[in-house]
C-alpha positions as CSV (number, residue, x, y, z in Angstrom):
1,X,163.8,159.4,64.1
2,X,161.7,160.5,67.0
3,X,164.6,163.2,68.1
4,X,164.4,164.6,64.2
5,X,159.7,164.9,64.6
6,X,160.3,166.5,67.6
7,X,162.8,169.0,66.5
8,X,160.5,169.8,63.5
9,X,157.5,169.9,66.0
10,X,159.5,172.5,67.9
11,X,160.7,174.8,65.3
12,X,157.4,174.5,64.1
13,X,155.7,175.8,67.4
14,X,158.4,178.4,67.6
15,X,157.2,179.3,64.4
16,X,153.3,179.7,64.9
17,X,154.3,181.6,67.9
18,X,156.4,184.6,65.6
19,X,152.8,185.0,63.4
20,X,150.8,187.4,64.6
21,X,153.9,189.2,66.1
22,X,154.0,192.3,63.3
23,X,152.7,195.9,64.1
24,X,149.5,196.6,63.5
25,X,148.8,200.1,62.5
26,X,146.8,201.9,64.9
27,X,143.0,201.9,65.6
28,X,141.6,205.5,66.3
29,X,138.2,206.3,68.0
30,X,135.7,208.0,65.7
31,X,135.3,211.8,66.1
32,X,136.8,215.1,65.2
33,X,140.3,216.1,67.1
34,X,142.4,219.2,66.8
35,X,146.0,219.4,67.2
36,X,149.1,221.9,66.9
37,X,152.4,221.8,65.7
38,X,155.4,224.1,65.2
39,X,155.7,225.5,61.7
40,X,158.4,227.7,60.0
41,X,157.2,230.7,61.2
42,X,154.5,230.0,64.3
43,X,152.0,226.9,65.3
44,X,150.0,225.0,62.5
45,X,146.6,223.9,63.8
46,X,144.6,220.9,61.9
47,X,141.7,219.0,62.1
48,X,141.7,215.5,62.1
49,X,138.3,213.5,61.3
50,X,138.7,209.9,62.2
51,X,136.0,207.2,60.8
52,X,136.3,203.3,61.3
53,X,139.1,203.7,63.4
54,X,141.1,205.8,60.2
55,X,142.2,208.8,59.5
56,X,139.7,209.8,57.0
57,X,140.4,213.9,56.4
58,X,143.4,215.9,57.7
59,X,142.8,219.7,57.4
60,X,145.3,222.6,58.2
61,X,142.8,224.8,60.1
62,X,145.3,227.8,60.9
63,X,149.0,229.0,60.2
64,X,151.0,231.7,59.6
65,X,153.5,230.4,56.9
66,X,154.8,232.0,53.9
67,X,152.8,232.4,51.1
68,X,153.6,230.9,47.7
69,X,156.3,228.4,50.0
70,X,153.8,226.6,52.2
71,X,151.0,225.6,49.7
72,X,152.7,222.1,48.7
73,X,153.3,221.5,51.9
74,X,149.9,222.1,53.1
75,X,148.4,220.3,50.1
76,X,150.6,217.1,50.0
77,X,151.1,216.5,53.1
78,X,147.3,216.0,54.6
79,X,146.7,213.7,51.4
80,X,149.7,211.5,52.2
81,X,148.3,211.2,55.8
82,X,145.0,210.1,54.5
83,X,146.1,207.7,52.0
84,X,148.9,205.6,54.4
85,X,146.6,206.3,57.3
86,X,149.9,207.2,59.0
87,X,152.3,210.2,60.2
88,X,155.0,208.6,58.6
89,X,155.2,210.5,55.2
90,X,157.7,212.3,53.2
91,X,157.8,216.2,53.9
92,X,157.5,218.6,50.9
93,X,161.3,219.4,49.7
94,X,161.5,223.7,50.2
95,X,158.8,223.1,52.8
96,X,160.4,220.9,55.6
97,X,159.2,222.9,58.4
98,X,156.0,223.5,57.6
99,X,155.7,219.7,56.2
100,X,157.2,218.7,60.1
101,X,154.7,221.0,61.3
102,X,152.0,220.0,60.0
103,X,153.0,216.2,60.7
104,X,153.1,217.2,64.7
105,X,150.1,219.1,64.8
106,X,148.2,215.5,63.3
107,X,150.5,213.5,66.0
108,X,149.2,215.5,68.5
109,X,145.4,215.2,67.2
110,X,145.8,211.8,67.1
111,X,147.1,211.2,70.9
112,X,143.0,211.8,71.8
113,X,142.2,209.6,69.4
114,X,144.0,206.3,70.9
């Protein structure tokens, strides 16, 4: 009997230990950072406005994509940054490059940030 509480007690233990053990998303400093990526055709240069630690606005500052092919891209991709406060979106099918692009330029913002 005493074996079988102190096994529970163990696994128990063991088990308070795990919580806490997830990955927290990332806490920013509050400012205004710039960054640059590699688009389809040359760099892609955002700025990324942090607040409470977030990502509150992602904005492509500068690029020289293709017209009429990089607008969904440039569009989508900020807002899906904003809303998962996270890099880890999907890029814009027909777009991949500047969507990647755009995605390094914020990663790159966001190493000032830490």
């Amino acid at each position: 009997m005493k074996k079988s509480i102190l096994a529970v007690a163990l696994v128990l233990a063991m088990m308070l230990t795990l919580v806490g053990c997830g990955e927290k998303a990332p806490v920013y400093n509050d400012s205004t950072y710039e960054g640059t990526g590699q688009g389809n055709n040359g760099d892609i240069t955002v700025s990324v406005e942090v607040k409470d630690g977030k990502i509150a606005d992602v904005e492509v500052v500068s690029h020289e994509e293709t017209e009429g092919i990089c607008e969904p891209a440039i569009e989508q991709v900020p807002e899906s940054i904003v809303e998962k406060n996270s890099t880890e979106v999907d890029t814009v099918s027909g777009a991949t490059n500047t969507s990647n692009g755009i995605i390094e330029a914020v990663n790159a913002a966001l190493e000032g940030a830490k």
